[in-house]
TORKE-934905 format. One record per residue (C-alpha): chain; x, y, z. Coordinates in steps of 0.02 Angstrom, whole numbers, plus 50000, padded with zeros to 5 digits. Each point is the difference from the previous one (the first is absolute). Example, Ala and Ser with C-alpha at 12.3 -4.5 7.8 and 13.67 -1.06 7.14 Angstrom:
A|50615|49775|50390
A|50069|50172|49967
END
This chain:
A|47370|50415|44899
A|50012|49955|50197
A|50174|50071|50073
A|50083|49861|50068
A|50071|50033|50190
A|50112|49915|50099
A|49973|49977|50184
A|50164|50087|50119
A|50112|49835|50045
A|50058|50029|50196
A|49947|50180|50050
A|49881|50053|50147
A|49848|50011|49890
A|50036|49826|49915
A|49866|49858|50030
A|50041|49883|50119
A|50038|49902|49846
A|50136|50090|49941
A|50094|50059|50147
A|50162|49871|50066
A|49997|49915|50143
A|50155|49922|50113
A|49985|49822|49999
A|49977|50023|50207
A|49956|50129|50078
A|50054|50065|50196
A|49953|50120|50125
A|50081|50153|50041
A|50072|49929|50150
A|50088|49845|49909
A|50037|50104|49856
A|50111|50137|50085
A|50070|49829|50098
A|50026|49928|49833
A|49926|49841|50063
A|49847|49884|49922
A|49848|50006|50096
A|49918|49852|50080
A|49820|50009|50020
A|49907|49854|50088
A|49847|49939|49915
A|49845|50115|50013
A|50065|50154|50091
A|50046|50161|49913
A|50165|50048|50114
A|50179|49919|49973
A|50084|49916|50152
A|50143|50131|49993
A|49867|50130|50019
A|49901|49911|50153
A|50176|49985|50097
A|50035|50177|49996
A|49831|50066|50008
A|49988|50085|49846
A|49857|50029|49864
A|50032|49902|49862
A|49976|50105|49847
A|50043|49994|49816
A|50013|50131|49900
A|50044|49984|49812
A|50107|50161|49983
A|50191|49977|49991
A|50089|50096|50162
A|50126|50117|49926
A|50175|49971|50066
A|50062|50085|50148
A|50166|50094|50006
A|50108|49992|50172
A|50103|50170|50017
A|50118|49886|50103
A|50061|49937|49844
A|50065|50139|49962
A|49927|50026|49839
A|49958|50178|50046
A|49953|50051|49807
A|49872|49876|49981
A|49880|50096|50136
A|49962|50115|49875
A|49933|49991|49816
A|50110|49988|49874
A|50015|50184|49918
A|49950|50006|49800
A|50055|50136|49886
A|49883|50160|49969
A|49949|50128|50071
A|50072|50017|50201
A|49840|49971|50106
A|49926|50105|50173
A|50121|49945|50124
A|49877|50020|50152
A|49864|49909|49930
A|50124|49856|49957
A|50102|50020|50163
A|49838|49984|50101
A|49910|49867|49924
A|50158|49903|49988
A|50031|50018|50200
A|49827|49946|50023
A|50026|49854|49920
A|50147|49952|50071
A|49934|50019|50181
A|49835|49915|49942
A|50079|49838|49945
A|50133|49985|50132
A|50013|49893|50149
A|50043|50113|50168
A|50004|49856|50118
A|50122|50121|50119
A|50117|50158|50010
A|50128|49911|49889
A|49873|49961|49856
A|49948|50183|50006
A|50185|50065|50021
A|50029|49890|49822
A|49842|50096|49923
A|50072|50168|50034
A|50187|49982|49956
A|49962|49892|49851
A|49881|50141|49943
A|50122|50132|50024
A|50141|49897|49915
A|49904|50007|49852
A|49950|50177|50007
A|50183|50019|50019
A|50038|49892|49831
A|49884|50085|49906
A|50051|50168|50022
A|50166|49948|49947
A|49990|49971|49831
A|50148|50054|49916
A|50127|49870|50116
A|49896|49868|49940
A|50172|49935|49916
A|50103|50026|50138
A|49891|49907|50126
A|49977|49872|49871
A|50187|49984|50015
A|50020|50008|50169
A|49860|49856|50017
A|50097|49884|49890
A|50157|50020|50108
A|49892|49969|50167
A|49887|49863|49940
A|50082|49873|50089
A|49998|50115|50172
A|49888|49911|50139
A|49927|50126|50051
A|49953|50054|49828
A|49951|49838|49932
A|49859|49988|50148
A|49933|50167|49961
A|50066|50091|50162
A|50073|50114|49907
A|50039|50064|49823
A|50185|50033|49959
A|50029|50169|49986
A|49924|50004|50188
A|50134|49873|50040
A|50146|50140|49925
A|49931|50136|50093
A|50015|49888|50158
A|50166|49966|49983
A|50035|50187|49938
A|49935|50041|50144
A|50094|49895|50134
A|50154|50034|49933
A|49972|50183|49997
A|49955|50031|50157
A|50004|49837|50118
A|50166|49943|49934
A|50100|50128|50086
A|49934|49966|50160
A|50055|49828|49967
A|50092|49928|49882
A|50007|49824|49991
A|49957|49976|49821
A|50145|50022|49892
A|50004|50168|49926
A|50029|49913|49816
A|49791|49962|50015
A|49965|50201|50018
A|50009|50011|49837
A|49827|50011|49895
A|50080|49893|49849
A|50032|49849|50151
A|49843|49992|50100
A|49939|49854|49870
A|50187|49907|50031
A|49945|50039|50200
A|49841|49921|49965
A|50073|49843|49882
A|50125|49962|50128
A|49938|50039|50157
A|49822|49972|50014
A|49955|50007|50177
A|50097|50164|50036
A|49905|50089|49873
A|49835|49917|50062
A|50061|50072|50176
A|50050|50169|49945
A|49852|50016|49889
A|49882|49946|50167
A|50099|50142|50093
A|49985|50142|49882
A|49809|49977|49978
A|50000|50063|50179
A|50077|50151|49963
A|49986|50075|49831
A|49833|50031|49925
A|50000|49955|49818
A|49979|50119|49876
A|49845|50028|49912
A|49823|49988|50031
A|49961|49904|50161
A|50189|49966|50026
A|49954|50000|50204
A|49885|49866|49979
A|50118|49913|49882
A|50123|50000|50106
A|49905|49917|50125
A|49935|49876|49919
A|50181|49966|49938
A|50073|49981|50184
A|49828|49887|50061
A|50008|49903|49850
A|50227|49948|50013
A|50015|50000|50173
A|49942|49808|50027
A|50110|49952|49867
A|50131|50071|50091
A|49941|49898|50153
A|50001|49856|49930
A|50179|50015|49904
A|50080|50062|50176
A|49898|49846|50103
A|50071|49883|49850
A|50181|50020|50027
A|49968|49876|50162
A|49936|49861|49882
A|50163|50016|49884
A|49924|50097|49871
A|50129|50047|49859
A|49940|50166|49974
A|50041|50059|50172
A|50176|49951|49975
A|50078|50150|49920
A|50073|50156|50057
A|49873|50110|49937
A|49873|49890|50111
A|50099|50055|50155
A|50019|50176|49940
A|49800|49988|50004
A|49996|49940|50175
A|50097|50147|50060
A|49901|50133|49920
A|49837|49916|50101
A|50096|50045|50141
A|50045|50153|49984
A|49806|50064|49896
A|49853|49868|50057
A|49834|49971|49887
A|49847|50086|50073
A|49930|49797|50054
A|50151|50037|50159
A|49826|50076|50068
A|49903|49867|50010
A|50028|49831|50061
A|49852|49951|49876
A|50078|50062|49864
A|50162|49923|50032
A|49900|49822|50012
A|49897|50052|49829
A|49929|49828|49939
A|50114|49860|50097
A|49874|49976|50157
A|49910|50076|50144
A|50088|50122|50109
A|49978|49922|50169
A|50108|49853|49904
A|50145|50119|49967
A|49977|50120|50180
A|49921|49871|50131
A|49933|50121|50131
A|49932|49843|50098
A|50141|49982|50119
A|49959|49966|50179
A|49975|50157|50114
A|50182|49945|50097
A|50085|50027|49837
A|50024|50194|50002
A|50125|50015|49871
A|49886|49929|49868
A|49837|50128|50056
A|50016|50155|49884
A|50036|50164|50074
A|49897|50135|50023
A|50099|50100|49851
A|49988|49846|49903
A|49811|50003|50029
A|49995|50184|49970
A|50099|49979|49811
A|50095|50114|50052
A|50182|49913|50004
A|49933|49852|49941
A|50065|50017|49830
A|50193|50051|50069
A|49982|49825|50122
A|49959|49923|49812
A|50137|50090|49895
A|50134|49955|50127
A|49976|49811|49981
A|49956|50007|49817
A|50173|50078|49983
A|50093|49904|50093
A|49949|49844|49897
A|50027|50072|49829
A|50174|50036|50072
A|50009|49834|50061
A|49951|49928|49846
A|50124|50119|49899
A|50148|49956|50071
A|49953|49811|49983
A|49981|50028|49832
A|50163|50110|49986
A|50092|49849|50078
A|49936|49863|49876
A|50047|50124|49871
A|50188|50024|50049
A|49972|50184|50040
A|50109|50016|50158
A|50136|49902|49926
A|50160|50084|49963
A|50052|50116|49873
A|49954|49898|49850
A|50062|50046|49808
A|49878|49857|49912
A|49834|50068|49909
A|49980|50143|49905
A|50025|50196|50078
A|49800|50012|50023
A|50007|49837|50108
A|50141|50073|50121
A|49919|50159|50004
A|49830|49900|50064
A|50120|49938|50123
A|50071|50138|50075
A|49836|50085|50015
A|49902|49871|50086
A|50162|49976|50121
A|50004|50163|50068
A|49806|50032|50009
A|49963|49856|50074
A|50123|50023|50139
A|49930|50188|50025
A|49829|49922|50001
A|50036|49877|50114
A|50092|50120|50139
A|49858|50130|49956
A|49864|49868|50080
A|50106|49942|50130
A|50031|50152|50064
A|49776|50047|49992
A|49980|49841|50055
A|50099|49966|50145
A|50050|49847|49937
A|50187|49930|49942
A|50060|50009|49816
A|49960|49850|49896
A|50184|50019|49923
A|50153|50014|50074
A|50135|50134|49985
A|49898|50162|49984
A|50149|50120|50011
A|50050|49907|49826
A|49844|50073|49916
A|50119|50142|49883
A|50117|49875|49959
A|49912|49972|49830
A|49928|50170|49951
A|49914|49972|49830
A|50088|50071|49859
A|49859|50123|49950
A|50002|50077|50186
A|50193|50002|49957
A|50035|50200|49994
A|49783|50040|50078
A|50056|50088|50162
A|49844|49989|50058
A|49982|49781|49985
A|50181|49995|50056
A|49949|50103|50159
A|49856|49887|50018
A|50073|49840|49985
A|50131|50066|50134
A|49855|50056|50113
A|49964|49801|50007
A|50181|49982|50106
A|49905|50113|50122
A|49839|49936|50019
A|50075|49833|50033
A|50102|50107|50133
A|49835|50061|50082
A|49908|49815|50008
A|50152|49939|50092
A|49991|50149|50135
A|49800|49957|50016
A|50040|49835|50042
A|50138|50027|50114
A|49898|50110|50101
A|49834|49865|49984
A|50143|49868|50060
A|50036|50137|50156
A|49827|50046|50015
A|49950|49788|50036
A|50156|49986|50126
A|50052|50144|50111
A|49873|50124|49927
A|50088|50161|50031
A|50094|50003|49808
A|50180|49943|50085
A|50013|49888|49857
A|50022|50146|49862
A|50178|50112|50016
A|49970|50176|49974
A|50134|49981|49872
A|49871|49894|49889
A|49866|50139|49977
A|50160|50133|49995
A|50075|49903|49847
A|49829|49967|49908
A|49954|50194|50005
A|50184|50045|49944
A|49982|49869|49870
A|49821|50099|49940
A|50081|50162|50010
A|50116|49953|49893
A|49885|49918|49874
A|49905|50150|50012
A|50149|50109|49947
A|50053|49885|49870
A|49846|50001|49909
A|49973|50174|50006
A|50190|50034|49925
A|49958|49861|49869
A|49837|50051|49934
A|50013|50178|49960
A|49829|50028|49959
A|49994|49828|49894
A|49848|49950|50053
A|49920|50174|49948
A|49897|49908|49852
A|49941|49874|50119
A|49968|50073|50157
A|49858|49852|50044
A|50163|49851|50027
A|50112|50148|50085
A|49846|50029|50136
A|49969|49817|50022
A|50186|49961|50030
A|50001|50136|50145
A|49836|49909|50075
A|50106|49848|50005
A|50139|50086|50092
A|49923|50094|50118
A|49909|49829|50055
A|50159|49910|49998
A|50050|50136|50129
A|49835|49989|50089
A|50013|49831|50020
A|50177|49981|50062
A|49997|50136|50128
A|49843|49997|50055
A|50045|49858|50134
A|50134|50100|50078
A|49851|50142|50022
A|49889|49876|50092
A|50148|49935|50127
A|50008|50211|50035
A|49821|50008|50027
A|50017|49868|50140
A|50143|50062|50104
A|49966|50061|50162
A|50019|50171|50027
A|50155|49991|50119
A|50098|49922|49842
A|49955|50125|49866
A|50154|50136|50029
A|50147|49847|49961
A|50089|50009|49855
A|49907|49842|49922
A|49856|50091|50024
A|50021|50141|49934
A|50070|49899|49847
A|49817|49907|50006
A|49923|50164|49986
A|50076|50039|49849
A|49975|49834|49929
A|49807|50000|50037
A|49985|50211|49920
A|50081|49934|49846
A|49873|49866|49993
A|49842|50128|50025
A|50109|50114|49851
A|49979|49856|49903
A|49840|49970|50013
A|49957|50197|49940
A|50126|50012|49877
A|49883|49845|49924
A|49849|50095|50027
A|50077|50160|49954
A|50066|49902|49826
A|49829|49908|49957
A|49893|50162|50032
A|50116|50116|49894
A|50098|49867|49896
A|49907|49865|49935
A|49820|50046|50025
A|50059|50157|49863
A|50039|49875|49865
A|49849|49974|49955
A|50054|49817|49994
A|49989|49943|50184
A|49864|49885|49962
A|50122|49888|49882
A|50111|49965|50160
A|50044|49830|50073
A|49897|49897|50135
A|50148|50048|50114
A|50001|50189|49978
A|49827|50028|50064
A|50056|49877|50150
A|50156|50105|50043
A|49895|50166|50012
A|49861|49926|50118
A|50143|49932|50098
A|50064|50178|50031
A|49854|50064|50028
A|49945|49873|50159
A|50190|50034|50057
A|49992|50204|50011
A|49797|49966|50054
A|50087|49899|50142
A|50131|50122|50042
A|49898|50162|50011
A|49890|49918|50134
A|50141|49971|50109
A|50089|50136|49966
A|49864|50155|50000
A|49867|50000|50156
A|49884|50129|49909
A|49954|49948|49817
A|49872|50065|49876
A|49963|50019|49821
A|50138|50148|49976
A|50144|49891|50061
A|50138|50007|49844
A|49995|49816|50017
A|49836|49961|50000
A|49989|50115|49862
A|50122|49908|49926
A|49920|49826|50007
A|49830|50051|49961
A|50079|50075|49830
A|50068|49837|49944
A|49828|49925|50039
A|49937|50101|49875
A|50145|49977|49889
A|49974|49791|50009
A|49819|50039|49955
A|50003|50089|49852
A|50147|49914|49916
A|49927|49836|50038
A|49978|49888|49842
A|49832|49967|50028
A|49884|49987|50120
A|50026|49819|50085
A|50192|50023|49994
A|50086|49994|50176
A|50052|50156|50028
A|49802|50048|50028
A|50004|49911|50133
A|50144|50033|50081
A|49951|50184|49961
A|49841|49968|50091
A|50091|49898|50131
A|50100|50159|50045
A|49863|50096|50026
A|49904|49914|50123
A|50169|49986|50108
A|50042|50196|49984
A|49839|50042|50050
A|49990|49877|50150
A|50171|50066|50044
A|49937|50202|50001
A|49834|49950|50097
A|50120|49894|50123
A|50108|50154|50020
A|49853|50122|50016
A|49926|49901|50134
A|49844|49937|49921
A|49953|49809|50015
A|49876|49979|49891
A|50036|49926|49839
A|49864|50061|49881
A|50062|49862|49892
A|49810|49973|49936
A|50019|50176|49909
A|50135|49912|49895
A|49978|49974|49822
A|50094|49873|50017
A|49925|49924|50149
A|49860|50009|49922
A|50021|49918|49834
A|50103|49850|50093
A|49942|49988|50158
A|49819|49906|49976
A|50065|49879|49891
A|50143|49921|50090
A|49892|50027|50163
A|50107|50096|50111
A|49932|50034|50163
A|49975|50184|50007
A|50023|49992|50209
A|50161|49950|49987
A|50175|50109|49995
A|50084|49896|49866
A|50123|50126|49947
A|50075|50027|50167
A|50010|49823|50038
A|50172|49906|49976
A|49952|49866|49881
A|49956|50149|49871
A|50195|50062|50015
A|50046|49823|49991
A|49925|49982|49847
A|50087|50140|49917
A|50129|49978|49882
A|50139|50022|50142
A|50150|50046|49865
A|50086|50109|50132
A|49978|49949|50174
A|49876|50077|50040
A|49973|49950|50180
A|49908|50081|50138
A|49898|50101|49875
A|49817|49925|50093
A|50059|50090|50144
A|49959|50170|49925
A|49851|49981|49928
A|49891|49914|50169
A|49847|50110|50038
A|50013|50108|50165
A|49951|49942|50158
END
């Protein structure tokens, strides 16, 4: 008897017969388009394919589905695990990266950024096996997260975030209420006030590696991947947008001022997407127009991100205290809303008043509020009983104290020029008032700030500038008197004004080198910090050239200088952050001040490293003596009055 077979219904080795077909049937091209070809009669190729050049191909094999890691679906990279027998994990690991890197797109740095966090994410959640219910947990309480919903980020990243800024960058400032420090809030932080945990969470990628495999990496991505969100949310608050109109939104444009994303380093990466940069920073002015012609630093990079920062903060401040208006913040003492809301209040009142005298005072320009002595009137009640916020918000009465005296002594400087305009009393009654500070806090404290020595040292940065800054005019009338009027009583008053100003400068120097740079967290400190020490350091530069004739490497102030160089280099967050190049800025001037002193005119500024890596590109002409020219000094950041400072540094005759 003949067996009876049946012929295989739709597989490969069917007959033609016996195999389905789609009722139509499309190229490649349309089919990844999801679009019907149209094929003019008698030729072969599609009209989609002849407008974009393509070959038009069909093949009859189904594409399997790509998986985006920006999704966030981070599990479904890998295959899904099966009971039995735990298999070779380098075999697995291996062929499983190959893959991955095989059937992903790398169009730039970004795409290949994604491809190595996203990999080390799930290394990460793999090795983690026994949390699997607490994560699960955790995911279900940040679902509804931004951040986490587009994949940025997986919610137990988002904790340690937050962990982390209130650990360690809260105490440098605290402008979120202390209420969100706690672990079991950061999802009512996140429910409530969206865009200040969007902010914070941009902010803390920059600092904190994440734990794990790959957390650097991680991290990265992270900060890359939130900070045009938080762009966009800060630029929408102009178009009325409701989610700008809280106070945790302007809590979120005050901690931009005071830590900035890494994109503060590049004008490209500020404009990300929106257009092309000669739209944003025209540099097609006409040649009469000097103020609109970059500067040589500017060309260099080597200030150019502190010219940037300056007017980035002053419009987030700008924009703050709008905000803070249309949200009754500066209204009296008001009883309605619950204890959180007047607690939001009170913080934002007072920081945004220190904020605002902090910049005026850096950036020669008036306060955008009014009544600056008022700014300890409403002390928040969880600095109530903090010696060390108390003395803080009381250093603001001072600083406001030493922006008046500089602009006195500008107003003098415009009309009679010799300083007439500014008692001797003035400067006598601000340094009483800092001495007295100065006493206070030290009876106050006792040793309070032992556990966090990192806010203690930033605090005496901030007063030793505050003196810098108010005394140092008094020190530049002295420099200019003649010599026949230096042995009068107001002179010799001048003289001590102006040594008190050059002690302030090292006791700064002296406290970042042995103070702060010890903590091991220098590198978490504000925009302004870094500021105040390079400040110092161009003031004491500026007074041991005029003060010593003979000056070499071994001078104790020179010595001292070139040690907080180092200091701003290796507790620099990374590698594009200012203080590199201010660090690298103060180089090149000490040694053009030592080979001006020793007698030697040539520059040698070819054998710079620096030079070297910027020079070529920004086409500097190598001929010319740019850094003892006066539009260089010009260009500085001029926080102190620095004035005259060219004159030192002109090659001999």
């Amino acid at each position: 008897m003949e067996a009876i077979t049946f012929l295989p219904i739709n597989q490969p080795g069917s007959p033609a017969s016996q195999r389905a077909r789609r009722g139509y049937q499309s190229c490649d091209n349309c089919r990844e388009k999801k679009k019907r070809c149209v094929t003019a009669h008698g030729e072969a190729t599609c009209r989609r394919c002849q407008d974009e050049s393509r070959a038009c191909l069909t093949t009859h094999r189904r594409k399997k589905r790509k998986i985006r890691p920006s999704l966030g679906a981070e599990s479904l990279l890998e295959a899904p695990r099966v009971p039995g027998p735990a298999p070779a994990p380098l075999p697995d690991h291996d062929a499983s990266t190959k893959q991955r890197i095989l059937s992903t797109h790398l169009l730039d740095a970004s795409d290949a950024l994604d491809l190595i966090a996203v990999a080390g994410s799930k290394e990460d959640v793999d090795g983690d096996v026994q949390s699997c219910s607490s994560h699960q947990d955790l995911s279900s309480e940040w679902r509804q997260f931004f951040l986490v919903k587009r994949g940025i980020l997986r919610a137990e990243e988002a904790v340690e975030f937050l962990g982390f800024y209130f650990s360690t960058l809260w105490h440098l400032f605290p402008v979120v209420p202390e209420y969100y420090g706690a672990p079991e809030n950061y999802t009512s932080l996140a429910t409530a006030e969206p865009v200040l945990t969007i902010a914070l969470i941009a902010l803390s990628s920059r600092y904190h590696i994440l734990s794990g495999y790959n957390g650097i990496a991680r991290s990265e991505r992270v900060h890359w991947r939130t900070w045009p969100w938080v762009q966009k949310l800060f630029q929408s608050s102009i178009w009325g947008s409701s989610a700008m109109r809280s106070h945790g939104a302007i809590a979120a444009l005050l901690l931009f001022i005071e830590w900035h994303p890494r994109a503060i380093n590049s004008s490209e990466d500020f404009i990300g997407d929106c257009g092309e940069l000669e739209l944003f920073e025209p540099h097609c002015q006409p040649d009469g127009d000097s103020h609109a012609r970059p500067s040589i630093p500017e060309r260099l990079n080597l200030v150019a991100t502190a010219y940037r920062s300056n007017k980035m903060s002053w419009m987030l401040l700008s924009s703050a205290i709008a905000l803070a208006r249309e949200l009754g913040v500066f209204e009296g003492q008001t009883v309605e809303g619950s204890a959180l809301s007047q607690e939001w209040t009170r913080i934002l009142r007072t920081f945004i008043r220190l904020a605002d005298e902090s910049l005026a005072l850096r950036l020669r320009l008036e306060p955008q509020l009014a009544g600056g002595h008022g700014v300890a009137d409403h002390i928040p009640t969880s600095m109530v009983g903090d010696a060390h916020w108390e003395s803080g918000v009381e250093l603001g009465i001072h600083m406001c104290k030493a922006r008046e005296l500089l602009r006195s002594w500008r107003k003098s400087e415009a009309g009679s020029g010799a300083g007439a305009g500014v008692p001797l009393g003035a400067w006598e009654g601000f340094r009483r008032g800092l001495d007295r500070w100065k006493r206070q806090r030290e009876f106050s404290n006792g040793g309070a700030d032992r556990d966090l020595p990192l806010r203690a040292a930033c605090l005496e940065v901030e007063y030793y500038y505050i003196r810098l800054c108010g005394l140092s005019p008094a020190a530049h009338i002295f420099e200019r008197l003649p010599d026949m009027e230096t042995e009068g009583a107001g002179a010799l008053q001048l003289a001590q004004l102006a040594s008190d100003a050059t002690t302030a400068s090292i006791d700064m120097l002296h406290c970042v080198l042995h103070r702060l740079s010890p903590t091991q967290g220098f590198k978490y400190a504000g925009v302004k910090i870094w500021l105040y020490t390079v400040c110092a350091a161009l003031y004491l530069l500026k007074i041991t050239l005029q003060t010593e004739e003979q000056l070499d490497r071994s001078s104790p102030r020179i010595r001292l200088i070139r040690g907080v160089v180092d200091a701003l280099k290796q507790n620099a967050p990374d590698d594009v952050h200012m203080a590199q190049r201010y660090a690298a800025l103060l180089e090149i001037l000490i040694n053009a001040a030592l080979r001006s002193c020793a007698g030697d005119p040539v520059r040698q500024r070819e054998s710079s490293p620096l030079y070297t890596a910027m020079g070529p590109e920004v086409g500097i002409d190598t001929a010319a003596d740019w850094i003892y020219g006066s539009e260089f000094w010009d260009s500085l950041p001029d926080m102190v009055g620095l004035n005259g400072v060219s004159s030192l540094f002109l090659p001999l005759e």
